[in-house]
PAPA-526930 format. One record per residue (C-alpha): x negated, y, z negated; residue in one letter. Coordinates in pm, 1 decimal. Layout:
<rec><u>X</u><v>Y</v><w>Z</w><bami>a</bami></rec>
...
This chain:
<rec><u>0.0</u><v>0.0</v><w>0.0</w><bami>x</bami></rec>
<rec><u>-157.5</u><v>325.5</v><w>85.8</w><bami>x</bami></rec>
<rec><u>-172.4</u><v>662.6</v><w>-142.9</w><bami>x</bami></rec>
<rec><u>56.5</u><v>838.9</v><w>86.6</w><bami>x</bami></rec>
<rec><u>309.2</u><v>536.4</v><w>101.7</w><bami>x</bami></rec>
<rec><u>298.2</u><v>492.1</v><w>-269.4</w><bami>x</bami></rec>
<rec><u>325.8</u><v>896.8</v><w>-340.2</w><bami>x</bami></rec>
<rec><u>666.3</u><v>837.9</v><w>-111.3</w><bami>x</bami></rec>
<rec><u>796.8</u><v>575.3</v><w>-309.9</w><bami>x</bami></rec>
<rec><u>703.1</u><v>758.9</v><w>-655.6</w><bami>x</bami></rec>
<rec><u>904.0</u><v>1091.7</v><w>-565.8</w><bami>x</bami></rec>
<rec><u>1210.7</u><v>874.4</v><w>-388.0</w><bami>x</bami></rec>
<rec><u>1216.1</u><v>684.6</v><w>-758.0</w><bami>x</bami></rec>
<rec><u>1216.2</u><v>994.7</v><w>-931.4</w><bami>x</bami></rec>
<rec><u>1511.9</u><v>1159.2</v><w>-701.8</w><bami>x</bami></rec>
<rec><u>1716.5</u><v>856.7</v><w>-745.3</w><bami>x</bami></rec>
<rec><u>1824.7</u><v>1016.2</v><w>-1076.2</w><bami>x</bami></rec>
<rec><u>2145.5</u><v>1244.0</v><w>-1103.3</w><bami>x</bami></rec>
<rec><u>2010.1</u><v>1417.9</v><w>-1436.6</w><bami>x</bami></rec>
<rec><u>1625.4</u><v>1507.2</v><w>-1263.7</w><bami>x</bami></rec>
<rec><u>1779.0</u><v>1656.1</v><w>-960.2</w><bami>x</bami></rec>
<rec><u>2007.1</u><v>1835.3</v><w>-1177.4</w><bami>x</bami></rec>
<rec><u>1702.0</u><v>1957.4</v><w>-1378.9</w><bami>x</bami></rec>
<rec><u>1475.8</u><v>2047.7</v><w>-1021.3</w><bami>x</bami></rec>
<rec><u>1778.2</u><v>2273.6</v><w>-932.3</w><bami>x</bami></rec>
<rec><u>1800.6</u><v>2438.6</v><w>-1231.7</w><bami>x</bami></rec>
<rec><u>1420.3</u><v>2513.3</v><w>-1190.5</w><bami>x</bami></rec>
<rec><u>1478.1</u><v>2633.6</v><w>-858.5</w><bami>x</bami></rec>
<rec><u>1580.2</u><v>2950.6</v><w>-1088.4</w><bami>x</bami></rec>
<rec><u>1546.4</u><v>2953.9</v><w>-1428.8</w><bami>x</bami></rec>
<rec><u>1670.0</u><v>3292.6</v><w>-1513.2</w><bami>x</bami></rec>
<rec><u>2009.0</u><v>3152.0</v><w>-1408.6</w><bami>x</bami></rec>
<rec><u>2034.5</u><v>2833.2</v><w>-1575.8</w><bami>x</bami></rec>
<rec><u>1838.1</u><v>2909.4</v><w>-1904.9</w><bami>x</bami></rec>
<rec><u>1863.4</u><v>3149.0</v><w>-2199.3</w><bami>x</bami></rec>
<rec><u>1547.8</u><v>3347.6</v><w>-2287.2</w><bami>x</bami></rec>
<rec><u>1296.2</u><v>3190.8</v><w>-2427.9</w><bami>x</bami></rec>
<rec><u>1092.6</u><v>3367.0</v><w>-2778.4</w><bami>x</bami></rec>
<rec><u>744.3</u><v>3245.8</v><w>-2602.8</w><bami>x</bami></rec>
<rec><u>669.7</u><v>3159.7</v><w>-2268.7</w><bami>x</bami></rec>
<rec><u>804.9</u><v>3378.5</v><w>-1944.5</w><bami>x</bami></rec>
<rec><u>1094.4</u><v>3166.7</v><w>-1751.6</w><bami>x</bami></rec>
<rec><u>951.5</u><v>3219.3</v><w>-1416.0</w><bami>x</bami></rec>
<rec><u>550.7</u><v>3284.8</v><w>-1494.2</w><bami>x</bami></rec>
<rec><u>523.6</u><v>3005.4</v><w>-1772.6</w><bami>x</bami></rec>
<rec><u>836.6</u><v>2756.8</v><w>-1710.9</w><bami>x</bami></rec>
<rec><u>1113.9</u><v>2649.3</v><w>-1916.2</w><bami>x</bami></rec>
<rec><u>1059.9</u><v>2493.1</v><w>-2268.0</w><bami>x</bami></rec>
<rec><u>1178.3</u><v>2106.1</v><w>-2288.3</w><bami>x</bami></rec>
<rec><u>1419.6</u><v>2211.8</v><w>-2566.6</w><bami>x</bami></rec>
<rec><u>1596.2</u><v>2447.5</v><w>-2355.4</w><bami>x</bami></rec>
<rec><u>1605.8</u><v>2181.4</v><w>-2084.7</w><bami>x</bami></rec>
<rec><u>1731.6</u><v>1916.3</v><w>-2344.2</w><bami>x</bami></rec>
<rec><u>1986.2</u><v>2142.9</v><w>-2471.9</w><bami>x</bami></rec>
<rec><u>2154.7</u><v>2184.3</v><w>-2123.0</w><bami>x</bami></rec>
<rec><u>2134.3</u><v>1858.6</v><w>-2019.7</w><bami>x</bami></rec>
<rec><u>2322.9</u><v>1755.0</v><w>-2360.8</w><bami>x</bami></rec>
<rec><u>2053.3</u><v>1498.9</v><w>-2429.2</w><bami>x</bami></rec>
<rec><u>1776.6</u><v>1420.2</v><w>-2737.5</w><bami>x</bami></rec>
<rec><u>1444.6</u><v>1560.6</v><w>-2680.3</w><bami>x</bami></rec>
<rec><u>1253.9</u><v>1207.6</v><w>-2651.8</w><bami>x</bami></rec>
<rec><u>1565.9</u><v>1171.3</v><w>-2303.6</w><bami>x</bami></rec>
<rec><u>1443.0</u><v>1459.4</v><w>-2193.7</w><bami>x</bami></rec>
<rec><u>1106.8</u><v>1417.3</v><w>-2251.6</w><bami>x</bami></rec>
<rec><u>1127.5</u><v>1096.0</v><w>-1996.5</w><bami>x</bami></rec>
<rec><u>1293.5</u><v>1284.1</v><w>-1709.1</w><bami>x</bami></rec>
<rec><u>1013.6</u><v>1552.7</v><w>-1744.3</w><bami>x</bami></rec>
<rec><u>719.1</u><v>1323.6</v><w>-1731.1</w><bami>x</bami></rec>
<rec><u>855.3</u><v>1107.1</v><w>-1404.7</w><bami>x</bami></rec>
<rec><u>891.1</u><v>1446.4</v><w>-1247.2</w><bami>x</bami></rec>
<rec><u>563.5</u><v>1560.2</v><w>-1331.4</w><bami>x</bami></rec>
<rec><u>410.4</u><v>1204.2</v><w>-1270.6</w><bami>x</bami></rec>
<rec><u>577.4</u><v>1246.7</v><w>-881.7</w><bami>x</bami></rec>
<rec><u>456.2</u><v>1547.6</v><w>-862.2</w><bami>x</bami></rec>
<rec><u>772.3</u><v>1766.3</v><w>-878.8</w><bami>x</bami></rec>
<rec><u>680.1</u><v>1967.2</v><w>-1167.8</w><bami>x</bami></rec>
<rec><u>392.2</u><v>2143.0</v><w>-1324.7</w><bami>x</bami></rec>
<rec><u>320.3</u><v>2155.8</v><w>-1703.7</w><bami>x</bami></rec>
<rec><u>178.9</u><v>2454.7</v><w>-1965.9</w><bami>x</bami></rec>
<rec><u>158.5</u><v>2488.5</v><w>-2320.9</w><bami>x</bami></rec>
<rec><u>207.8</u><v>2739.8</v><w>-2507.3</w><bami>x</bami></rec>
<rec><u>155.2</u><v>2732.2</v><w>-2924.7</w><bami>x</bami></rec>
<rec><u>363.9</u><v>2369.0</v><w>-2942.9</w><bami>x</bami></rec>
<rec><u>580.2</u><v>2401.4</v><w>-2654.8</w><bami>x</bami></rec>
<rec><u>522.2</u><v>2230.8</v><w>-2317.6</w><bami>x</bami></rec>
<rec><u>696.9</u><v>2458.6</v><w>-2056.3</w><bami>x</bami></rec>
<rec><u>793.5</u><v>2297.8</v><w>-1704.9</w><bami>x</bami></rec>
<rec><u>815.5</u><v>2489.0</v><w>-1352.8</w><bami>x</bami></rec>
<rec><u>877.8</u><v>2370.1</v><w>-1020.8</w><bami>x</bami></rec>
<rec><u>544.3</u><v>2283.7</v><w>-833.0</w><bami>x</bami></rec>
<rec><u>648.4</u><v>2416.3</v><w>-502.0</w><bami>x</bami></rec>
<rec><u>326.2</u><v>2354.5</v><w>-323.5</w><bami>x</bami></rec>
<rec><u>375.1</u><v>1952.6</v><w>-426.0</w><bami>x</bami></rec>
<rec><u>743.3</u><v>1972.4</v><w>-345.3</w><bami>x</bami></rec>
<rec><u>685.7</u><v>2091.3</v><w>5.9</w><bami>x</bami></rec>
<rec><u>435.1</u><v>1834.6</v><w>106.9</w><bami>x</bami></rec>
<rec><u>627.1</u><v>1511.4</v><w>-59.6</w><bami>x</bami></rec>
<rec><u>894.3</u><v>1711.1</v><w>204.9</w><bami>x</bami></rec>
<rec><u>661.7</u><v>1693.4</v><w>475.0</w><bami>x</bami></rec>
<rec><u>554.5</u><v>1317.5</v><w>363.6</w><bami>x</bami></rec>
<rec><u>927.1</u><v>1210.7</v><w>314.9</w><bami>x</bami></rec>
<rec><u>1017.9</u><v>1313.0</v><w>674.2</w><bami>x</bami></rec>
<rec><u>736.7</u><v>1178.6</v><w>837.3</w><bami>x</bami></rec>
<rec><u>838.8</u><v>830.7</v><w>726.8</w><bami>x</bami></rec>
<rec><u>1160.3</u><v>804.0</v><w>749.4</w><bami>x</bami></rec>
């Protein structure tokens, strides 16, 4: 199995859930889907998992799952701040798992 064919199979896996696309769109514009956040800008840092959690309506270690097979496919790109982990959209990533996606199918 090559990289490529494997990095295909790792982002269609991590689409094939109704609650991570829900969370990419949200991402797609944070300002609109999230309250403010006391550290950490929405757009220049990312969203806290908490906040995340909180509208999704699930526990933190739920969350926490979505978030890393989103990051692990490449989706999303993590910072910390103090004890937080923010999350943003890794557009960048996204487009070329695009690009990859289309060429195989």
């Amino acid at each position: 199995m090559t990289s490529s064919r494997a990095n295909v199979e790792s982002a269609l896996r991590a689409l094939a859930s109704d609650r991570r696309l829900l969370i990419l769109e949200w991402l797609k514009r944070p300002k609109a889907h999230f309250r403010a956040q006391v550290d950490g800008d929405l757009v220049k840092d990312g969203v806290c998992g908490v906040l995340i959690a909180e509208k999704l309506g699930v526990s933190q270690p739920t969350v926490s799952e979505h978030l890393k097979i989103l990051t692990q496919a490449g989706f999303l790109s993590t910072k910390r701040v103090k004890q937080w982990t923010f999350y943003k959209r890794d557009e960048a990533q996204i487009a070329q798992m695009k690009t990859a996606i289309i060429a195989k199918v």
